[in-house]
C-alpha positions as CSV (number, residue, x, y, z in Angstrom):
1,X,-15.2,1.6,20.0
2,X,-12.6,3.3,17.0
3,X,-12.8,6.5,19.8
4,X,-11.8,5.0,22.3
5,X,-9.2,2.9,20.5
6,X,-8.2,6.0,18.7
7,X,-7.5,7.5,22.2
8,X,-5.3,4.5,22.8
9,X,-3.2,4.7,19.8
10,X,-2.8,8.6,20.4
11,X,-1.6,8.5,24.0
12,X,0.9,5.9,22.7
13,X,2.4,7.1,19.8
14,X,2.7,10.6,21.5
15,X,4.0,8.5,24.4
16,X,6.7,6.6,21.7
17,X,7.7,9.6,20.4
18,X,8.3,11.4,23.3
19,X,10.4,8.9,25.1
20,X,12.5,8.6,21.7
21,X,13.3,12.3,22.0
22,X,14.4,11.8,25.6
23,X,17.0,9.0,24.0
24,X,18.0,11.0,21.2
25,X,18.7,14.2,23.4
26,X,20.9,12.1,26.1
27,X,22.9,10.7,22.9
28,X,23.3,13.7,21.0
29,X,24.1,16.7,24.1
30,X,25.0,14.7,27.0
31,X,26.8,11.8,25.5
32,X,27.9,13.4,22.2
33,X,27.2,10.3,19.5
34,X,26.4,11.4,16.1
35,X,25.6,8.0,15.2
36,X,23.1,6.2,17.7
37,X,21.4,10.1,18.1
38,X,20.7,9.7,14.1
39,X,19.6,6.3,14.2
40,X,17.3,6.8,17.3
41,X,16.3,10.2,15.6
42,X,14.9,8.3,12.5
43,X,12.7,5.3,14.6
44,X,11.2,8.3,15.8
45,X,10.3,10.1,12.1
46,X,9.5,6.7,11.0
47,X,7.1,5.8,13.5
48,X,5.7,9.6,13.4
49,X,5.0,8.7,9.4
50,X,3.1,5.5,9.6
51,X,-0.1,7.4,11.0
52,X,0.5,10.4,10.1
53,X,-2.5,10.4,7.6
54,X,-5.1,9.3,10.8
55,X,-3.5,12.4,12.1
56,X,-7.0,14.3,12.4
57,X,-8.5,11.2,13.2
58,X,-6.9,10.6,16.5
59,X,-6.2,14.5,17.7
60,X,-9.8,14.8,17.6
61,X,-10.5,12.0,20.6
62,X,-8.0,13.6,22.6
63,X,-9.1,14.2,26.1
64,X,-5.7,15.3,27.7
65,X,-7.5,17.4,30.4
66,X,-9.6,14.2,31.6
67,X,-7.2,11.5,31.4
68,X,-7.1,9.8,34.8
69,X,-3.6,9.6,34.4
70,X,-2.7,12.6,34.0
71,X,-2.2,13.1,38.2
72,X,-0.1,10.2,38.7
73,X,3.5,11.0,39.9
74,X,6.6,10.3,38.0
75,X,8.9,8.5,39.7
76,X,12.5,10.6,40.0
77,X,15.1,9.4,38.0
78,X,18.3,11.5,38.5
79,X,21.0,9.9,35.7
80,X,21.3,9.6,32.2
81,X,21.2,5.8,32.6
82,X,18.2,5.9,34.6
83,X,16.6,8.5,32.2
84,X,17.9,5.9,28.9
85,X,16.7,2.7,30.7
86,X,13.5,4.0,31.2
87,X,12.5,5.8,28.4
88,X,13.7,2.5,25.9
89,X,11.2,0.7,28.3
90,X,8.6,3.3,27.4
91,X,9.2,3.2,24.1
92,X,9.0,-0.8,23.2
93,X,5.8,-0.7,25.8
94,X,4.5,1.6,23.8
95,X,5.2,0.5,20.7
96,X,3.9,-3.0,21.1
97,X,0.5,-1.1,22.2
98,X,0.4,0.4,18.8
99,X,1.4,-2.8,16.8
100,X,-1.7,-4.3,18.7
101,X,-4.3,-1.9,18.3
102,X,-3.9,-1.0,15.1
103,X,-4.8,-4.4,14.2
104,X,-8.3,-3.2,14.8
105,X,-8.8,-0.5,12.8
106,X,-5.2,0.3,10.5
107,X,-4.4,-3.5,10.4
108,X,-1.7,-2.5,7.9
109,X,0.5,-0.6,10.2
110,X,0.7,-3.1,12.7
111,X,3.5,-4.8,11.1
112,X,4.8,-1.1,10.9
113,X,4.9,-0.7,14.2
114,X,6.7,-4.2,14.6
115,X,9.4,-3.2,12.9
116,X,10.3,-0.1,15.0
117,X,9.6,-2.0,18.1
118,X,12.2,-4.7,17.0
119,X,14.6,-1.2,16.1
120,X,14.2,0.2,19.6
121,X,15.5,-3.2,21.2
122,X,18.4,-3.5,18.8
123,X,19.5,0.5,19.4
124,X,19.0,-0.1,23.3
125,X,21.8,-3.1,22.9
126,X,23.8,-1.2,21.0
127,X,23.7,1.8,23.6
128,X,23.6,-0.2,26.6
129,X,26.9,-2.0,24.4
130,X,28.5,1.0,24.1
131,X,28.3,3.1,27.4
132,X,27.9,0.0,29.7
133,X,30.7,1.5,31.8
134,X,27.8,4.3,33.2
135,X,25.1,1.9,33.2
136,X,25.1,0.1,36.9
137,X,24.0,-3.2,36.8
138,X,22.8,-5.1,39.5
139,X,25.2,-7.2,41.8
């Protein structure tokens, strides 16, 4: 069971991190803001830090050459606010994974991973806040 839930938690965190990075390169080249680019940029080190001592531990269940998921298509999203919405979606999603199954076997990070997940909806406010003149919303 810890290999397969050690699959989960790497697919997620790798799946956090790289949807922060997607945020924090919008804010800092496209959009130009020194601010929300460094706070995005540190939820992503200090999610990276709370496992990074199970490191080993989870690289070595990776099966990225098997995952079923692997061939499903991305759906195309052509504008920054697009690219922001959806990767702030990716990000809590996976977030609250990690928070929930790290219960199981690091039940000390969960509250961790709380905390970042509660980070990632306050910067999203604040972004959505700030540039809500390019993000569309619905009539």
């Amino acid at each position: 069971m810890n290999k397969n839930i050690n699959r989960i938690i790497d697919a997620n965190l790798n799946r956090c991190r790289e949807g922060l990075r997607v945020i924090e390169d919008c804010l800092r080249f496209a959009l130009d803001d020194a601010a929300l680019y460094k706070k995005i940029r540190k939820v992503r080190h200090d999610t990276d830090k709370i496992l990074r001592t199970q490191y080993s531990k989870l690289i070595i269940e990776r099966e990225s050459f098997d995952d079923k998921g692997r061939t499903i298509p991305e759906t195309t999203k052509k504008e920054f606010p697009q690219i922001i919405a959806a990767n702030f979606k990716r990000v809590q999603e996976s977030l609250r994974v990690l928070e929930e199954y790290s219960k199981t076997i690091i039940p000390q990070t969960s509250g961790e991973f709380k905390k970042q997940r509660y980070a990632a909806y306050n910067l999203e406010k604040a972004v959505f806040l700030k540039y809500k003149k390019i993000f569309k919303t619905e009539k």
